[in-house]
C-alpha positions in Angstrom: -17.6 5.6 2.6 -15.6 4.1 5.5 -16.8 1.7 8.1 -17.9 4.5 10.5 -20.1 6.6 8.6 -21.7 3.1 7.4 -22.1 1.9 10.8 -23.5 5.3 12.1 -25.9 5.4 9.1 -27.3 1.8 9.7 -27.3 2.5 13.7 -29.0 5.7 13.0 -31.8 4.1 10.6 -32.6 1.3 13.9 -32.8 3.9 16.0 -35.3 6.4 13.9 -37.2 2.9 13.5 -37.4 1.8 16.8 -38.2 5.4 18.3 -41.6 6.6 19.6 -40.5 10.0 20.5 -40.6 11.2 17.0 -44.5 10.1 16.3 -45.9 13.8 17.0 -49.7 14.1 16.7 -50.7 17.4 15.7 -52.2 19.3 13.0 -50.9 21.6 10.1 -53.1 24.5 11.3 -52.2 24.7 14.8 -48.5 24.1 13.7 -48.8 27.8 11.6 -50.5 29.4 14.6 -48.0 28.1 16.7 -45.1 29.3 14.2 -46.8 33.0 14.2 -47.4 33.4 18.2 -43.6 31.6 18.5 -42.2 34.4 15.9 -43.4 37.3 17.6 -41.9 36.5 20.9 -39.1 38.1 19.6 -35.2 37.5 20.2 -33.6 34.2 19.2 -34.0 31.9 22.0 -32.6 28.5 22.4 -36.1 26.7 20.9 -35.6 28.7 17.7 -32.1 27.5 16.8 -33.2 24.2 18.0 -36.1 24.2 15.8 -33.4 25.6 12.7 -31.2 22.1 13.8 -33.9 19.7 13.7 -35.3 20.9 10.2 -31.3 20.5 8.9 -31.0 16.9 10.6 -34.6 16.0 9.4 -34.1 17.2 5.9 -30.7 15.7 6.3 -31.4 12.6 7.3 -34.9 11.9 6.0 -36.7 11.7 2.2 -39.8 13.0 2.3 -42.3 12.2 0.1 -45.1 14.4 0.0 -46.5 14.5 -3.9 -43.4 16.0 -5.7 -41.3 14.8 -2.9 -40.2 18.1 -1.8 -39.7 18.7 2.5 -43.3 19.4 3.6 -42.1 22.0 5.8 -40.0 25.2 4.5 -37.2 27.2 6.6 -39.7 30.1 6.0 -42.4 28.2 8.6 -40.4 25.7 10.3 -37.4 27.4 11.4 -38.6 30.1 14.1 -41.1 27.1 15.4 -40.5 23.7 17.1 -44.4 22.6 16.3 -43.6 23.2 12.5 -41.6 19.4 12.7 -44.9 17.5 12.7 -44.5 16.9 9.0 -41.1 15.4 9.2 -42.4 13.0 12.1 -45.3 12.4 9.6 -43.1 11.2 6.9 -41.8 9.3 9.3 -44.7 7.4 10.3 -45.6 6.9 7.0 -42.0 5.5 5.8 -41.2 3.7 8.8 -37.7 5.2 8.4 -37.1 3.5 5.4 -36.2 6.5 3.4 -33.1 7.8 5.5 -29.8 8.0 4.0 -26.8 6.0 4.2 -24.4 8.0 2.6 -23.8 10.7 5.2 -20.8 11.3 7.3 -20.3 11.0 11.1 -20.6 14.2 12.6 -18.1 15.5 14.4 -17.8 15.4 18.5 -17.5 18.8 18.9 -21.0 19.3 16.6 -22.9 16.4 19.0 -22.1 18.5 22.2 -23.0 21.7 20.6 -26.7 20.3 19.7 -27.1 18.4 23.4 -26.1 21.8 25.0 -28.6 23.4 22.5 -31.2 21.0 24.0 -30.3 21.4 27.3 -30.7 25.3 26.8 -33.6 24.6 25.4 -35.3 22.6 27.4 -34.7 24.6 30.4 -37.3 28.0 28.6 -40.9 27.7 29.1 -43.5 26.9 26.7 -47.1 26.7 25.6 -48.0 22.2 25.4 -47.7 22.7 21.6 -44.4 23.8 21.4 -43.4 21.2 24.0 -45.1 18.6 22.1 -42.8 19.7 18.9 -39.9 20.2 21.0 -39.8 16.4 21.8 -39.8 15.4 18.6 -37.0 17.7 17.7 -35.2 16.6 20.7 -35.6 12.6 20.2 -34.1 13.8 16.6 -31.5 15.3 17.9 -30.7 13.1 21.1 -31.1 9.7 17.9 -28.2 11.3 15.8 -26.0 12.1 18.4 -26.2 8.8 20.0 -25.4 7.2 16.1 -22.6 9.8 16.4 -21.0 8.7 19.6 -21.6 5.3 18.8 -19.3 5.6 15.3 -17.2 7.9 17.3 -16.5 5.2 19.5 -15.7 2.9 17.2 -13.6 4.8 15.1 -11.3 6.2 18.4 -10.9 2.4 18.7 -9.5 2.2 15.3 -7.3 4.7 15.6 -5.6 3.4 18.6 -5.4 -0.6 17.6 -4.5 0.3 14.3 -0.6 1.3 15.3 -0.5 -2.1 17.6 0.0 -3.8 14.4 2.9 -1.8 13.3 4.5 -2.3 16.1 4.0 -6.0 16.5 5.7 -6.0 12.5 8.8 -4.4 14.0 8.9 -6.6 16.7 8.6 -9.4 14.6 11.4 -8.2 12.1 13.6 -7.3 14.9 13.0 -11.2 16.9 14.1 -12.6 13.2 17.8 -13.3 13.8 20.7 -12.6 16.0 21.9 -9.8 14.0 18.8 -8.0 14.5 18.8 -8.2 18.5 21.7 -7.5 18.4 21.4 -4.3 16.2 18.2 -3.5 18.4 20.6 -4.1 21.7 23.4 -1.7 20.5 20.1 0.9 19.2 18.3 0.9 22.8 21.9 0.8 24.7 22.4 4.5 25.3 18.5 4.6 26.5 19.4 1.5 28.6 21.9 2.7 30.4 20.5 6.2 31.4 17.5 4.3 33.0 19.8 2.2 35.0 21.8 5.1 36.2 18.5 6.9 37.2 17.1 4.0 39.2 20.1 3.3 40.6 20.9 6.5 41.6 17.4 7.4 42.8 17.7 4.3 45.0 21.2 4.7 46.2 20.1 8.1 47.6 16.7 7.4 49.1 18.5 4.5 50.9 21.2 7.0 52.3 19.2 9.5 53.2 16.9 7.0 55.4 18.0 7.2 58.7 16.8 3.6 59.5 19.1 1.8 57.3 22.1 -0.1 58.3 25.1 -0.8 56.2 23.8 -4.4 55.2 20.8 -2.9 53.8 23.0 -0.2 51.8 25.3 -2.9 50.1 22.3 -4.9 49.0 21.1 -2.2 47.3 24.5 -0.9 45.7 24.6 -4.8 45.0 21.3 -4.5 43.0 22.4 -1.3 41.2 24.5 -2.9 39.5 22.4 -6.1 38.6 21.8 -6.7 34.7 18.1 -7.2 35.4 18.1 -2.8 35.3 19.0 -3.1 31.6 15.9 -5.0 30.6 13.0 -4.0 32.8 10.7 -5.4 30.2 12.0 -8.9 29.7 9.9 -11.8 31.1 11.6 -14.2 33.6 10.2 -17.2 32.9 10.7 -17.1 29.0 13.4 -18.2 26.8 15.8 -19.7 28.6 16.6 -20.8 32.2 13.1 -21.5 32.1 11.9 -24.3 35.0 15.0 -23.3 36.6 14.0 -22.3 40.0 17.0 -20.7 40.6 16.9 -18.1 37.9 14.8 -15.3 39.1 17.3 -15.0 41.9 20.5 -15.8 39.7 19.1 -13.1 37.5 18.3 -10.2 40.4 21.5 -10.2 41.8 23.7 -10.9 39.0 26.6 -8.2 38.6 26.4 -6.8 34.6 29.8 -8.1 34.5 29.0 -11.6 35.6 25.9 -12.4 33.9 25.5 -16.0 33.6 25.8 -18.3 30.4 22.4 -19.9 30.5 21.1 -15.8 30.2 23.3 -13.6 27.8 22.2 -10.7 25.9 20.9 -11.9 23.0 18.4 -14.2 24.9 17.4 -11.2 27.4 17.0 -9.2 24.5 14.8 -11.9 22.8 12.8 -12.3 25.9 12.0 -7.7 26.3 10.9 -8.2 22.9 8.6 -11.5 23.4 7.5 -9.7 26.2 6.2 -6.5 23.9 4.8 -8.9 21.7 2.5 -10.3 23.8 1.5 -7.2 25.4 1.0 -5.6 22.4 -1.0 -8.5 21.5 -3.2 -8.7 24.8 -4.1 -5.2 23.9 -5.1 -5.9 20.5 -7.4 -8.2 21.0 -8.8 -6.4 24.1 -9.9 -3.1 21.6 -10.7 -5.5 19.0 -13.4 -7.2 21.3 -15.0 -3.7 22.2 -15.1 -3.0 18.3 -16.6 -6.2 17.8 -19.3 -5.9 20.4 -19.7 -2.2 19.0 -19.9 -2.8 15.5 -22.5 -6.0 15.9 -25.3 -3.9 18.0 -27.2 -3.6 14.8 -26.2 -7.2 13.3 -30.1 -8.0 13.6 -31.4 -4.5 11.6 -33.4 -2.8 14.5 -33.2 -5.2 16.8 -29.7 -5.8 19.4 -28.0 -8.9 19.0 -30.1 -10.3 22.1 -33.6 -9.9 19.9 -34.4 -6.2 21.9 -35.4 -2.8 20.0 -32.3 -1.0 19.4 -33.2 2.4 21.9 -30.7 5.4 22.7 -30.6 4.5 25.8 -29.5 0.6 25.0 -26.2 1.8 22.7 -25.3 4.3 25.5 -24.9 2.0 28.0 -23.3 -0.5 25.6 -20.9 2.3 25.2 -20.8 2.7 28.7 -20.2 -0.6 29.7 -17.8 -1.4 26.8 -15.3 1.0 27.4 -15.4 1.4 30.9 -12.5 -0.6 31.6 -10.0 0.5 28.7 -10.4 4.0 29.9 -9.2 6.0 32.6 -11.9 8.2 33.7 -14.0 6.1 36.0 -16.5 9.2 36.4 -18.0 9.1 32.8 -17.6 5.3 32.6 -18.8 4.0 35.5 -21.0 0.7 36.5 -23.5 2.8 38.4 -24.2 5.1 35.5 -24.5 1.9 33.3 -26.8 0.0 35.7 -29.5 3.0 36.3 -32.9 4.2 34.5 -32.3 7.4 32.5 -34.5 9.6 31.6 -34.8 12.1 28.9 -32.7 14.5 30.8 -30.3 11.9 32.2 -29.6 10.5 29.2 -28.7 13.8 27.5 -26.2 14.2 30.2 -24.7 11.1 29.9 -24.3 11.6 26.0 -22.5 14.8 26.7 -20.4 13.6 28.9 -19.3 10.0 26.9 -19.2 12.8 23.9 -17.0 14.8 25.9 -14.7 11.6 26.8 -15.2 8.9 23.7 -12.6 11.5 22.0 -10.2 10.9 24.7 -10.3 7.2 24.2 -7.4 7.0 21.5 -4.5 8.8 23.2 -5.2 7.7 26.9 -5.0 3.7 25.1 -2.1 4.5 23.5 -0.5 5.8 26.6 -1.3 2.7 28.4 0.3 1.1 25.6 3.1 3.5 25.1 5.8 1.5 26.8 5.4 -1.5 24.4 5.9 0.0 21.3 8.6 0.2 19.0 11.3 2.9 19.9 11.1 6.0 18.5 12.6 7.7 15.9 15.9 8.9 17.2 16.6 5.7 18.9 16.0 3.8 15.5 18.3 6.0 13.4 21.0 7.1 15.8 23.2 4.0 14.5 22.6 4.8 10.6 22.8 8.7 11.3 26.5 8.5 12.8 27.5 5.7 10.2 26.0 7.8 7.8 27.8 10.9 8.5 31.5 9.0 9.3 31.1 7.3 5.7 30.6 10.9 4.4 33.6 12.2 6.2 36.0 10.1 5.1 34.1 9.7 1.4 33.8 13.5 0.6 37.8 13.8 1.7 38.3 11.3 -0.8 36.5 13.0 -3.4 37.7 16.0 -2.6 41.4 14.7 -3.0 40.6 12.7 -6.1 38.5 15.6 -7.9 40.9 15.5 -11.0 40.6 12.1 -11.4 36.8 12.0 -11.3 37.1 14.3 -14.1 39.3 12.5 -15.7 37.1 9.3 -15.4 34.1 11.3 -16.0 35.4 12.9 -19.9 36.8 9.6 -20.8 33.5 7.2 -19.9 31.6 10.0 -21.9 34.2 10.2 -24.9 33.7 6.3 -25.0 29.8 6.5 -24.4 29.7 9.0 -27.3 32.3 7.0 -30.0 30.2 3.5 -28.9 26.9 5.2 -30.0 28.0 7.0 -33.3 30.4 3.8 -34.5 28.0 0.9 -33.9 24.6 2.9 -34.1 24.5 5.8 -36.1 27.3 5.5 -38.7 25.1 2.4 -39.7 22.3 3.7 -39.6 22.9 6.8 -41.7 24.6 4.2 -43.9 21.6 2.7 -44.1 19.1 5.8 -45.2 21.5 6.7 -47.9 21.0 3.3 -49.7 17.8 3.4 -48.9 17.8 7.4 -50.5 20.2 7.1 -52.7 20.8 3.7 -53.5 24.5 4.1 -52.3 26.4 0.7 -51.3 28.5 0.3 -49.0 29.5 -3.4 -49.3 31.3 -4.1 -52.5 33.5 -6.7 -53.6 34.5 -5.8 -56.8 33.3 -3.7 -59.8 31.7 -4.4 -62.8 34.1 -2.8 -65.2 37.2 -4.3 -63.5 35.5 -7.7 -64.4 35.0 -7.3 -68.1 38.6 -5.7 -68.4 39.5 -8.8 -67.1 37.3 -10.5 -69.4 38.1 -8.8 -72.7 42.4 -9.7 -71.9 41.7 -13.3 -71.7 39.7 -13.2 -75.1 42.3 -11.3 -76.7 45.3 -13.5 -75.3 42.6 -16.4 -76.8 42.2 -15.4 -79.9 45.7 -14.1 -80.7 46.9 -17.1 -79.4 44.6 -19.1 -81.6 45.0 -17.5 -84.5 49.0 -18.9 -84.6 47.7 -22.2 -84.6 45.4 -21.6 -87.8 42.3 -21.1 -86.3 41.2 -18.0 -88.2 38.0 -17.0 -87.2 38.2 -15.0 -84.0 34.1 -14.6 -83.8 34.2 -18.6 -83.2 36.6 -18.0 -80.8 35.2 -14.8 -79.2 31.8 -16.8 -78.8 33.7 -19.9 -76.9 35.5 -18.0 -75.0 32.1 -16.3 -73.6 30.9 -19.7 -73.0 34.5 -20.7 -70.4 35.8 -23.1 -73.3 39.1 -22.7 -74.1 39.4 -26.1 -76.0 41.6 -24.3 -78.6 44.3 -23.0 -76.1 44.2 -26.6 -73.9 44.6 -28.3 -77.2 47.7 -26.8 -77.9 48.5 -26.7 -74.1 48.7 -30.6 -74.2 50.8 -31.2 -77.0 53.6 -28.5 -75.7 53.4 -30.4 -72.4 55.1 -33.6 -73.8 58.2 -31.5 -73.8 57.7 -29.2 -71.1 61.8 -28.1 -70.4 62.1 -27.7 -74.4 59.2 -25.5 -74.9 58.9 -23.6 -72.1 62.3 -22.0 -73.0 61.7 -22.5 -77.2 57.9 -22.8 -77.2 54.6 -21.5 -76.2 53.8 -23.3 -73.2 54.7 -20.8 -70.6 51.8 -18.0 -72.8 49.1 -21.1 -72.8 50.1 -21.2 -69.0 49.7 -17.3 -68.7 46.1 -17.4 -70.6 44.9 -19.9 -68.2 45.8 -18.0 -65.1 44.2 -15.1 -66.4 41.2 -17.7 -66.9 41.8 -18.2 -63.4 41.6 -14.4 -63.1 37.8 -14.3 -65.0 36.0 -16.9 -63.0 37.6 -15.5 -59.4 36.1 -12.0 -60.8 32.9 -13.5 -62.0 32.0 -15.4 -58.5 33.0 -12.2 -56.7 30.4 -10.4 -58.7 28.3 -12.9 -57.9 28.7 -12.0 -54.3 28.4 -8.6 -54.3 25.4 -9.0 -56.0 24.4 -10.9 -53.1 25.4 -8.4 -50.9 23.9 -5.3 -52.3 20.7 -7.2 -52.6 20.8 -7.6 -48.8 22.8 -4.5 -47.7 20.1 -2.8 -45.6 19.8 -6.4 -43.7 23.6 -6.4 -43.1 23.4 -2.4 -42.1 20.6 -3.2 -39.7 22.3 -6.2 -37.9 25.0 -4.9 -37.5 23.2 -1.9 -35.7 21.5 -5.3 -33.4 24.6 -6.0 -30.6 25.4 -1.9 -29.8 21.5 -1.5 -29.5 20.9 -4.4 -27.3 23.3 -3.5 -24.9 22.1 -0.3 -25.3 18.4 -1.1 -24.3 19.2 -4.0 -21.9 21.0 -1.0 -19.6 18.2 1.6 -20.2 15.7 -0.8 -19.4 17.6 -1.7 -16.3 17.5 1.9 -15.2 13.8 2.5 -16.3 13.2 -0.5 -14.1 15.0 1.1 -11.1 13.1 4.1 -11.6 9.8 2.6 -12.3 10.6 0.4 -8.9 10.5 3.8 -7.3 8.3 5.6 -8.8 5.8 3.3 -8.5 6.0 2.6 -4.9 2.5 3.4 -3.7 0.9 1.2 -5.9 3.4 -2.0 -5.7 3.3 -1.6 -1.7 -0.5 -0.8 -2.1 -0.8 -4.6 -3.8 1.7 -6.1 -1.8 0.0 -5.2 1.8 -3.2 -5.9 0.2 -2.1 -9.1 -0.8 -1.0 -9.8 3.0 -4.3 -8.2 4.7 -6.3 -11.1 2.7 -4.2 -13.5 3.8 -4.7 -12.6 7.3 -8.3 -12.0 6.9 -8.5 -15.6 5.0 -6.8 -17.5 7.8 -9.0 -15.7 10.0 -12.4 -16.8 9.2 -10.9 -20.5 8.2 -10.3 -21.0 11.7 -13.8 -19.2 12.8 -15.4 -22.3 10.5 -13.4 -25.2 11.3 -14.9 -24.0 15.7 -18.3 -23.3 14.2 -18.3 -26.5 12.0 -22.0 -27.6 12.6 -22.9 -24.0 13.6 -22.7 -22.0 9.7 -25.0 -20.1 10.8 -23.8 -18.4 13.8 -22.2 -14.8 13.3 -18.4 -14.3 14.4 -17.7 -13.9 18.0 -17.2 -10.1 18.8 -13.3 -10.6 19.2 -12.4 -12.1 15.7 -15.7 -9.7 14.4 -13.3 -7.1 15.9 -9.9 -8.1 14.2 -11.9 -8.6 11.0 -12.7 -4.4 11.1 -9.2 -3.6 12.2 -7.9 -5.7 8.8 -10.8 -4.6 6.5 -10.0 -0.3 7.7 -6.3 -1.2 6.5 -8.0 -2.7 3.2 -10.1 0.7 2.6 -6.9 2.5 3.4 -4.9 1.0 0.5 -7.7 0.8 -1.7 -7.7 4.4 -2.1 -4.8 3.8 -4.4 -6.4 1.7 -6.8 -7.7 2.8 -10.3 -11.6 3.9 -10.4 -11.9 4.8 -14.9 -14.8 3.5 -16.2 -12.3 1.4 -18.9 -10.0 -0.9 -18.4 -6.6 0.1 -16.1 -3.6 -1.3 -15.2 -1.8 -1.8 -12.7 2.0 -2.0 -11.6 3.3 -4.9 -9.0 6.0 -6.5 -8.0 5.2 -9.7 -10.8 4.5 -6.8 -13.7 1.7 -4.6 -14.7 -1.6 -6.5 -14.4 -5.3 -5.6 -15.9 -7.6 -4.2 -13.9 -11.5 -4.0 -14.4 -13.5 -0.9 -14.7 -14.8 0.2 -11.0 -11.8 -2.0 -9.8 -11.8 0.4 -6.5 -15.8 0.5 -6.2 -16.1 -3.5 -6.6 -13.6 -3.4 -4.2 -15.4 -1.5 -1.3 -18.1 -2.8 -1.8 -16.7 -6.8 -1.3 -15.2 -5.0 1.4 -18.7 -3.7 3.2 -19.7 -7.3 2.9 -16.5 -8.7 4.8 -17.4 -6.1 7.0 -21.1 -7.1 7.7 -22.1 -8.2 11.2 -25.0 -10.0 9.5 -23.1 -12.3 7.7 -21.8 -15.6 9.1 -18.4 -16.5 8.6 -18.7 -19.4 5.6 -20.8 -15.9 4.1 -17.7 -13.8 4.7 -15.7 -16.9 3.1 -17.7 -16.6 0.1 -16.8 -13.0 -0.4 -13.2 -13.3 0.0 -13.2 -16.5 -2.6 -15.4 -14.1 -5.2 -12.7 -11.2 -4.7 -9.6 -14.2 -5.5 -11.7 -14.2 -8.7 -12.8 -10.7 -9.6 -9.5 -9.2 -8.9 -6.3 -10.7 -10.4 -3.6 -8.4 -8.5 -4.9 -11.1 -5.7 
């Protein structure tokens, strides 16, 4: 529920309190005799559709409690019958208006002057006292909801036109950052720029030709003027920037030629000094609507009672109305002093709340008209730069294309023949490598086999044992066994005695074969450590398949997740710029009531003035707007930001209105309001 329909619901529940119209005194029987005369009358007059509105607003807008706590009165009785409303003032009397609703919507303008010109109609037929009597009651009723209406109304048209102010002060702000913005916002505005200086100059060229009073002095002033640079920014403040205490400069300004403009005022600084100049009036007007919503929204600070200690009446919030918005809007008829200032009666004030019905929906475009030459310019004048950029870039890029199209192709085939060759060399060839040694036990690293080794191995112990056995060592299973063990004492015994005379008996002896036997010794232990290592590698073959798979996949994730960043970026928008402008609203709203205690230190418990009460609305209605976005499950969510994905809590949105219905409470004081933006720094992390 948004601000409005909880400030007409608590406005509505003063009023129903604080009213003595709706405290009927009569009895159930002459209510049903009533409701059978009144039905016979025949035709349906204006009292009967009243009566069929007052039994909706009263069943509408009132519990009542009678045993099961079922409506006393039924359409059957109450409908064709004014009197038949006695039971709904009843339940009033007895509930003190306790018991109505706060979860019901502001009715529409167009719906409050269709019921007051159904009480007007009504009130202008003849009737018995009885029906009279009712009819009172169901006008009060009626008159209560639609002055809860307008006052909401009111309120919300307010809204709608200071809301926008703020968007345009932003772009203000962006475009006063630096001197290529001016600049940019110079060249953007130019073409607008210089078709109002040709219209006012040629408008006044020709009104002073055409008069027959002026001489030819007075004609070359004004020609002289034309031409002045002051045409090109009619909204730029003198006295700003610079030249400022300079005497001199209003004149040096007037009736400088564009060509001649002085140093001490170029373009950048008149530029600066338009757009200073829409800030502050933008600004002005701000705060001007957000002292009206203020002194709107605090009527019912104090429950029944106005902020000055008086009942809350009908008549009190339409002069409030009255006086509040008299001066922001241009229709001095319906806002006017005198109508504030005199005593209304019944029929007077139904008058006046059709008429400030008739105009409160006026109240947002005739402010933003008065307003209108502030702003920020609009959409053409802000893309007319980007568009022709935009559309020279494409010329000259699609002829490029176009004469490059075989290369493209060429590019495109050959980035996807590597893309493809990349993936199935580095990341699937190892891979399937790996599922068939995991299937079949295949290996694919291997160093040397087991049968080349104990080839290998049964040479040397032949060579050994053959070569033994010339030396009279005659039993080759003693030999067979040391050579298993590496010792070949029997071929290095023989080795060191031929080595005495190594010329002699390599030619005439056996040293060159005991040289031979040891390289193939050589041979045996090189095979044996290489089987050693394959071992080692086919026990951790699937680790070495697997890294090697590490490097392509990286890559190959770090640029996906790159992309699915991008994208998520995008996609994600909403709720990144949701957190973001969230994130900025409390920060505004924070320094706000900082500086509302440090001027009301000694005073905690004084509300906020009805200007910062005011800004505090416009700041909490963007708050509701963006909490829209945020996740309402009854588990635990998440949520995407700029910094990550954060947790959220279950009712994160619900929490959040409601902390926000508290900011928004006229009752509280500001260290109160304080409190509630320190609680929602804890509750909510994305803070």
């Amino acid at each position: 529920m948004s601000f409005v329909d909880e400030h007409y619901n608590s406005l509505l529940r003063a009023l129903v309190a604080n009213s003595q119209g709706l405290h009927a005194h009569t009895t159930e029987g002459g209510d049903r005799a009533e409701s059978s005369q009144s039905s016979d009358d025949g035709g349906y007059s204006a009292k009967n559709r009243l009566s069929e509105r007052a039994f909706d607003l009263s069943t509408q807008l009132l519990t009542v409690s009678n045993g099961g706590g079922q409506p006393a009165a039924s359409p059957e009785s109450s409908s064709l019958a004014i009197g038949s409303s006695h039971n709904a003032s009843r339940a009033i009397n007895q509930q003190q208006a306790s018991s109505i609703g706060t979860h019901f919507a502001v009715p529409s303008l167009i719906s409050v002057i269709s019921d007051l010109q159904l009480v007007r109609e009504a009130r202008s037929e003849q009737y018995s006292s009885r029906v009279e009597e009712g009819m009172e009651f169901a006008t009060n009723l009626v008159l209560l909801n639609s002055v809860s209406a307008i006052h909401a109304r009111a309120i919300e048209q307010l809204l709608d036109a200071v809301l926008p102010l703020s968007v345009d002060m932003d772009y203000w702000n962006a475009q006063d950052g630096s001197a290529i913005s001016l600049a940019l916002y110079f060249m953007q505005s130019l073409p607008w720029r210089v078709y109002g200086w040709y219209v006012q100059s040629a408008t006044a060229i020709f009104e002073c030709a055409n008069n027959p009073t002026t001489d030819k002095a007075r004609l070359v002033d004004v020609i002289r003027k034309t031409v002045s640079a002051r045409l090109l920014f009619p909204d730029a403040e003198i006295s700003a920037g610079e030249g400022e205490g300079d005497d001199r400069c209003d004149d040096v300004w007037t009736s400088s030629p564009l060509l001649k403009i002085p140093r001490s005022v170029n373009i950048l600084s008149l530029t600066r000094r338009e757009i200073r100049h829409k800030q502050k009036q933008l600004g002005n007007a701000q705060e001007r609507i957000a002292t009206r919503i203020g002194m709107l929204s605090q009527s019912t600070a104090a429950g029944a009672e106005t902020t000055d200690g008086s009942p809350v009446t009908p008549e009190k919030m339409l002069r409030q109305v009255v006086c509040i918005l008299g001066d922001l809007s241009q229709d001095t008829t319906t806002f006017s002093a005198d109508a504030a200032a005199a005593a209304l009666d019944i029929t007077h004030l139904i008058q006046l709340a059709e008429g400030l019905a008739s105009q409160v929906q006026n109240i947002s475009t005739q402010l933003t008209c008065q307003v209108q030459g502030y702003r920020c310019p609009c959409l053409l004048a802000r893309s007319w730069m980007p568009v022709l950029v935009l559309a020279v870039g494409a010329r000259y890029l699609s002829s490029y294309v176009a004469g490059h199209r075989d290369d493209f192709k060429e590019w495109l085939a050959d980035g996807a023949v590597t893309m493809r060759n990349y993936v199935s060399q580095f990341i699937l060839a190892p891979l399937r490598s790996a599922y068939e040694t995991i299937r079949y036990g295949k290996h694919t690293y291997s160093v040397m086999t087991e049968e080349s080794l104990m080839s290998d191995f049964k040479s040397l112990e032949s060579m050994v044992v053959g070569f033994a056995g010339r030396f009279g060592n005659v039993d080759p299973a003693e030999v067979s066994r040391r050579v298993e063990s590496g010792d070949l004492s029997d071929v290095m015994r023989i080795y060191t005695r031929e080595m005495q005379k190594p010329f002699k008996n390599a030619v005439f002896g056996d040293l060159v074969e005991a040289m031979l036997i040891q390289v193939q010794k050589v041979k045996v232990d090189v095979g044996q450590t290489m089987a050693a290592l394959d071992k080692l590698l086919k026990s951790n073959e699937l680790n070495f398949l697997l890294l090697s798979t590490v490097p392509a996949t990286l890559s190959i994730y770090a640029a996906a997740n790159w992309i699915s960043a991008k994208l998520s970026w995008w996609v994600s928008g909403s709720s990144r710029y949701t957190v973001s402008s969230i994130q900025a609203t409390m920060r505004d709203i924070d320094r706000l009531l900082n500086s509302e205690i440090s001027e009301a230190k000694g005073h905690a418990d004084t509300r906020l003035p009805a200007t910062t009460q005011g800004l505090l609305i416009c700041h909490t209605h963007y708050l509701r707007h963006h909490a829209m976005l945020l996740p309402n499950s009854t588990s635990v969510g998440r949520l995407r930001t700029g910094a990550g994905w954060f947790q959220t809590l279950p009712h994160t949105r619900s929490m959040f209105l409601q902390d926000i219905g508290d900011i928004e409470r006229a009752s509280f004081t500001s260290v109160q309001k304080r409190n509630v933006i320190d609680r929602m720094y804890r509750t909510f992390r994305f803070l």
